[in-house]
C-alpha positions in Angstrom: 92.3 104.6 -273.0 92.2 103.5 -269.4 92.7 106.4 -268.0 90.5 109.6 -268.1 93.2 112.6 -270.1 91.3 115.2 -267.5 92.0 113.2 -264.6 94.4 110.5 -265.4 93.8 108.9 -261.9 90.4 107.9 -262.8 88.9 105.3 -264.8 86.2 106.4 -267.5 82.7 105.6 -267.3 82.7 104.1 -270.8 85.8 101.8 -269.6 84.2 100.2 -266.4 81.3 99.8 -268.1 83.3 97.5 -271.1 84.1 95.6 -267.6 80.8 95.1 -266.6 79.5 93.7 -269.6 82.7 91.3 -269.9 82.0 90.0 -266.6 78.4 89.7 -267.3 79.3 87.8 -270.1 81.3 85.4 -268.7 78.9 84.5 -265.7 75.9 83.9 -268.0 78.4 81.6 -270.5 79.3 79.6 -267.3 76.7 79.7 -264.9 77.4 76.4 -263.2 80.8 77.0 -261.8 81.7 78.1 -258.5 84.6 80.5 -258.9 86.4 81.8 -255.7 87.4 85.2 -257.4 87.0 86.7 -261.1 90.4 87.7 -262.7 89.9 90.8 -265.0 93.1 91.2 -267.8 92.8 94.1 -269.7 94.8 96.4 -271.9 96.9 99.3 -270.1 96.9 102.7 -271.8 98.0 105.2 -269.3 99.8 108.2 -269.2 101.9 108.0 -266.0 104.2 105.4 -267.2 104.8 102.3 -264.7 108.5 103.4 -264.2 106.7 106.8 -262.0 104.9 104.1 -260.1 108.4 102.4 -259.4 110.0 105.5 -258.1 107.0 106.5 -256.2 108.0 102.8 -254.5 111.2 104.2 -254.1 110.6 107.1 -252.2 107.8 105.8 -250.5 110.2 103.3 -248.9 113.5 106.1 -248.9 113.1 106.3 -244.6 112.1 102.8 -244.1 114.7 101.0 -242.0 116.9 98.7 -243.3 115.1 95.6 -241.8 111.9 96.5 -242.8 112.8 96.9 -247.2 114.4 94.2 -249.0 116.3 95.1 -252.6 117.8 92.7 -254.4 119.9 93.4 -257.9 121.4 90.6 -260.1 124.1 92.5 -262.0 124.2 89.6 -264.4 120.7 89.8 -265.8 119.8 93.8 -264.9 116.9 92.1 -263.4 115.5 94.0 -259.9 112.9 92.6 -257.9 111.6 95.2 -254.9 109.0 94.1 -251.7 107.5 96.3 -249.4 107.2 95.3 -246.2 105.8 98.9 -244.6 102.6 97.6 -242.6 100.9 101.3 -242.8 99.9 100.4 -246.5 99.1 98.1 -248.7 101.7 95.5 -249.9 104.0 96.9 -252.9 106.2 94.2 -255.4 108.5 95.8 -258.3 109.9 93.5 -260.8 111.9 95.1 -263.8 114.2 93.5 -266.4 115.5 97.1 -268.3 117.1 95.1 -270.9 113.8 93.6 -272.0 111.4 96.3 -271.2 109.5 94.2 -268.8 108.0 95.5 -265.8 105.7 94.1 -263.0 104.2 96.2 -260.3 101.8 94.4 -257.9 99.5 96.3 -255.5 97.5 94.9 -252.4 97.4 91.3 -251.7 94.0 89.4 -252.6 95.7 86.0 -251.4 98.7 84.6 -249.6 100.2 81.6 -249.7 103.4 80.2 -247.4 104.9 76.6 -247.2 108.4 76.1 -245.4 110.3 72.9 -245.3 111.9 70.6 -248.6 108.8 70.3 -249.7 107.7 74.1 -249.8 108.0 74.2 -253.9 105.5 71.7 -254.6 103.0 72.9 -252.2 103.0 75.9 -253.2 102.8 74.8 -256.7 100.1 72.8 -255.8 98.2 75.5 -253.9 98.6 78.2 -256.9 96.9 75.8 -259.6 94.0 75.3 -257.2 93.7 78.6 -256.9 93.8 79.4 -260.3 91.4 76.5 -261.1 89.0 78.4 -258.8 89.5 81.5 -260.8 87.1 83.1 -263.5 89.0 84.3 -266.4 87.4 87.5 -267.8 90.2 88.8 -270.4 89.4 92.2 -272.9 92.9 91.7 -274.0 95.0 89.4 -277.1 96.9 88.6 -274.2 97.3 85.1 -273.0 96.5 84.6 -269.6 99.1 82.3 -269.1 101.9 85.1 -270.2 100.5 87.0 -266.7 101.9 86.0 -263.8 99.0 85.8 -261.1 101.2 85.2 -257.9 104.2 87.8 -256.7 106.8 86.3 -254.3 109.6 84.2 -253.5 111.6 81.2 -252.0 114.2 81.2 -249.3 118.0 79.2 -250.5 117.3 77.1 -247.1 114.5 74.4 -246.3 113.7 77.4 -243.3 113.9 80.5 -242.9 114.1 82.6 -239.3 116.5 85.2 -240.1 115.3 88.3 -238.6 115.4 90.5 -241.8 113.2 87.6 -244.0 110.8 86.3 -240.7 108.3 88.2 -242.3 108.7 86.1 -245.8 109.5 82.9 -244.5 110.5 80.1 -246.5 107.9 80.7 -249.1 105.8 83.3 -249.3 103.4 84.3 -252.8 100.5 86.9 -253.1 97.9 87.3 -255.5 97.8 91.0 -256.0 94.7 92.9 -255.9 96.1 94.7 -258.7 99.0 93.9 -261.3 100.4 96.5 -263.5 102.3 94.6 -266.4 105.1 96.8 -268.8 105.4 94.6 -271.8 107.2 95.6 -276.0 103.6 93.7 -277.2 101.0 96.2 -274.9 100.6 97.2 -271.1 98.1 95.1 -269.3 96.3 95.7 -266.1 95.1 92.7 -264.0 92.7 92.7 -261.2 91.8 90.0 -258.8 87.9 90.1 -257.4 87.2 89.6 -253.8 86.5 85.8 -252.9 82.7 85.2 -253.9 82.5 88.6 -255.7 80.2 87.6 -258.7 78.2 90.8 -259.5 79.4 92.6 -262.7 78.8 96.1 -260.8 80.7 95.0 -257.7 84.0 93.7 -259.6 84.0 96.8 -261.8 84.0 99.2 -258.9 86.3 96.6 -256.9 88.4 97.6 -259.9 88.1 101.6 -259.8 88.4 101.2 -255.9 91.5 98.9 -256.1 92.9 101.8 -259.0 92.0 104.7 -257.0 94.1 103.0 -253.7 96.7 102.7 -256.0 96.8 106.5 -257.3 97.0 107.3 -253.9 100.3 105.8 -253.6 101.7 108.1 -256.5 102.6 111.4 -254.8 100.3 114.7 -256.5 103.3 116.6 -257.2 105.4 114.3 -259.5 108.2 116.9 -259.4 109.7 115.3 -255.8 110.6 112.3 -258.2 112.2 113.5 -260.7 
């Protein structure tokens, strides 16, 4: 379990120590490359369920002005996709197809990357395999890493983009998450994104329980207000 049952907003000592040693692992098995970042995939068993995170999103964003929060539904698919854009903490993205019991819940940003114009798919394209060619893949899961999405973001319809309520976005805007909370029908995963040159196994495990503990702090103590 990820989580420690007497304090579920805590990782346990046994847990960031399995990180550790993965890390560890995968330096010493490819010593030569220079990775930007290490990318940490691991199974999610905790018991606030992803959906508490969502609605803590919610509320969190409930007196936000209307410029500042973008929702978007698609009635057709169920599909919802949420991005925060209150600048008093870190970045929030919500992703959530109901009918399929998928979920995505990114926290922080580790990386940006913008492009506007006609050619603002490719070079963004472009720039997130770079980035993931730069990244050291360090997974305790059966997932594939593929199945993970590492960026969070989106494209404007039009080549540009300067409407008030999207200047912010632009025409394309993608973040790496520090953290990525994943709700999947095979197995929760948790993914977290090192800081650039972080190679130490002791730094990116308490990068991890620092990045999880930021995160907890986003989930209001007295889970009655969301219910």
């Amino acid at each position: 379990m990820i989580g420690n049952p007497h304090n579920p907003k805590s990782l346990t000592p046994a847990f960031l120590s399995a990180v550790r040693d993965a890390v560890s692992d995968a330096l010493n098995y490819r010593p030569e490359t220079d990775h930007e970042h290490i990318c940490v995939t691991l199974p999610l068993s905790f018991p606030e369920p992803i959906s508490l995170l969502r609605r803590a999103f919610d509320l969190k964003n409930a007196d936000v002005p209307r410029t500042h929060r973008i929702a978007l539904e698609g009635a057709s698919t169920g599909q919802e996709t949420h991005a925060d854009r209150n600048r008093t903490s870190p970045p929030l993205f919500y992703w959530e197809i109901p009918s399929r019991h998928e979920a995505l819940l990114g926290f922080g940003s580790r990386r940006t990357l913008r492009s506007t114009g006609e050619s603002r798919f490719t070079e963004i394209a472009h720039a997130a395999n770079a980035l993931s060619a730069r990244m050291l893949q360090v997974n305790l899961s059966d997932a594939e890493e593929e199945g993970i999405p590492l960026l969070t973001g989106g494209y404007s319809f039009g080549p540009f983009n300067v409407s008030p309520a999207w200047r912010e976005f632009g025409a394309a805007r993608f973040d790496v998450p520090i953290l990525m909370l994943c709700k999947r029908p095979d197995g929760d995963l948790l993914r977290y994104v090192s800081a650039k040159g972080e190679r130490d196994p002791k730094a990116v495990a308490d990068g991890l329980a620092s990045a999880w503990a930021e995160l907890m702090r986003e989930v209001p103590s007295d889970t009655e207000q969301l219910e």
